[in-house]
N, C-alpha and C positions, 0 to 999 in steps of 0.2 A: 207361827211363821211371820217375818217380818216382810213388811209392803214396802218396796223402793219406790221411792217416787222415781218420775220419767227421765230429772236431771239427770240424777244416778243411775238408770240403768242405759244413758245416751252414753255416760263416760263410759258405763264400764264395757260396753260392745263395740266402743269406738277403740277405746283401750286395749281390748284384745285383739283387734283386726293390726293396730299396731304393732303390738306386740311380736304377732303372729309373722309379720309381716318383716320386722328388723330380725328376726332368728331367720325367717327365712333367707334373708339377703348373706346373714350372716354364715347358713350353712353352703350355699349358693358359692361362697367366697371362700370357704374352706374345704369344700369340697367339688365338682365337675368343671368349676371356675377358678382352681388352685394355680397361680399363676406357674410354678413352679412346675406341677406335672404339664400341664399343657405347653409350657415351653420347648418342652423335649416332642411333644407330640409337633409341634408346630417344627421342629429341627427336622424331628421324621423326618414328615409328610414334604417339605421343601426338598429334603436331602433328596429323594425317590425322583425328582423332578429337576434335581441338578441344579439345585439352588443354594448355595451358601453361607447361611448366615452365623454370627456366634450365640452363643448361649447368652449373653447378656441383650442383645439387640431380639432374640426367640423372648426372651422373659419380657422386655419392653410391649413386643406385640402383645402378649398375654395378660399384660397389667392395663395395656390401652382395650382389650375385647371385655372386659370385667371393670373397665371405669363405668360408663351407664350406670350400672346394676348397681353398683356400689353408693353412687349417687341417691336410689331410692332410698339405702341407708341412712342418708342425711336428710333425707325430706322427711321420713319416718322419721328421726330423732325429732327436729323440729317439732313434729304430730305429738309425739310424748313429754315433751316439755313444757308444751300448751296443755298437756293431759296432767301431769304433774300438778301443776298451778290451779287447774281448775277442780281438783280432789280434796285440794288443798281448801279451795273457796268450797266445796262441796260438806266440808267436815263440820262447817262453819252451820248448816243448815240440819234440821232437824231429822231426818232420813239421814245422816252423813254424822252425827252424835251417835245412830242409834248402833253404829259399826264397834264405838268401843265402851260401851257401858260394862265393864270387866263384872262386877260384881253381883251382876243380875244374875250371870251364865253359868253351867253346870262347867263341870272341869274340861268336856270334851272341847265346848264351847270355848272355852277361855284362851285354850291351846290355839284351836281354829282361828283366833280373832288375833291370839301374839304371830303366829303365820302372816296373818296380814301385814300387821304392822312391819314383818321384816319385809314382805315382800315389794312395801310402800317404801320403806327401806331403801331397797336395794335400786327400783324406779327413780327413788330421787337421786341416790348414786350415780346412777348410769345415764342420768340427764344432764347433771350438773359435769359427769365427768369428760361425757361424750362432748358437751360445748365445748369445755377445758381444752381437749384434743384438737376439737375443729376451728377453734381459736386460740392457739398457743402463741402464734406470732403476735397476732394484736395484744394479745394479755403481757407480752412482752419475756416469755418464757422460753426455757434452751430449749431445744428438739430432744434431748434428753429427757429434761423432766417430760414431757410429754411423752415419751416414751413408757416414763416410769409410770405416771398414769393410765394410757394403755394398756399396761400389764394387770392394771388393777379392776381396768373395766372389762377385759375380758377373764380374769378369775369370777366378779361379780355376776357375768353373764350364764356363769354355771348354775347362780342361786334361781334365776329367771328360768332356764331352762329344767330344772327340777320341778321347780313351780307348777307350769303349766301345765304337765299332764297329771300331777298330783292334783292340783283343784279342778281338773275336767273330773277325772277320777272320783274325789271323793263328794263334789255335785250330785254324780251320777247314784253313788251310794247313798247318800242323804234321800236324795229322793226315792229311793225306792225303799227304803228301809223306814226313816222315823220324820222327813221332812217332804212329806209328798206335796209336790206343785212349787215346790221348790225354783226347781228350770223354766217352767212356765213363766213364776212371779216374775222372773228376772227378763223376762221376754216380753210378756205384755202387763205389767203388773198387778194381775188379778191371779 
């Protein structure tokens, strides 16, 4: 079983509360926070009270009650763009080699570890593409292409959220099966 040292196991529990944390804003924002059904809810609930507003000015409230939230979004990226970069300085260190030595590992291994690397992949994707978006103006680019980038950060978001319960999941199974202490190591490193 391999010993992470402490650098690596700050990122990697920093990194998931991250993680954890931009899906959640992200589900938050697609789903009870959808500016669109609440628009209508907020139409209702005015209409019952003799109040008159249109559907574009119901949506405006609705995208102003879900700015906040959305915000965390962007401070979360931030948090993973400093997580990015320092994975990156982390790879550079000897605990951080020992992630992709390919030729040591049996075949299960091998798989498990090219996993990784897409799923480092796809991090640096949705860092680099996320800034792209949140600074499209300054980079000097149409609201278009940002758009079209958009489209790409949220397909890539799919690969992130497959991710996640698959490597809770298969954790869970290593450790009980043929890597016992596995969860522990990664917790307090012994």
């Amino acid at each position: 079983m391999k010993k992470w040292s402490a650098s690596f196991r700050i990122w990697h529990w920093a990194n998931a509360i991250v993680i954890i944390g931009l899906i959640g804003t992200v589900l938050l924002r697609k789903g009870f926070l959808s500016y669109k059904e609440n628009a209508q809810i907020i139409l209702d609930k005015l209409s019952a009270i003799d109040v008159t507003i249109t559907l574009d000015q119901a949506k405006e409230i609705a995208k102003a009650i879900r700015a906040p939230m959305w915000e965390w979004h962007i401070y979360l990226g931030y948090a993973l763009a400093f997580l990015v970069v320092y994975r990156i300085a982390l790879f550079f260190t000897q605990s951080g080699k020992k992630s992709f030595q390919f030729k040591e590992l049996d075949l299960h291994h091998k798989l498990v570890s090219a996993g990784y690397v897409v799923i480092y992949a796809a991090l640096f994707f949705m860092t680099l593409s996320g800034l792209i978006i949140h600074f499209y103006q300054e980079l000097g680019l149409l609201k278009e292409t940002a758009h079209d980038i958009k489209e790409l950060h949220e397909a890539v978001y799919n690969v992130i959220l497959i991710f996640v319960p698959l490597h809770v999941a298969g954790v869970v199974v290593a450790d009980i099966r043929d890597e016992k202490g596995i969860i522990s190591n990664m917790i307090n490193g012994n």
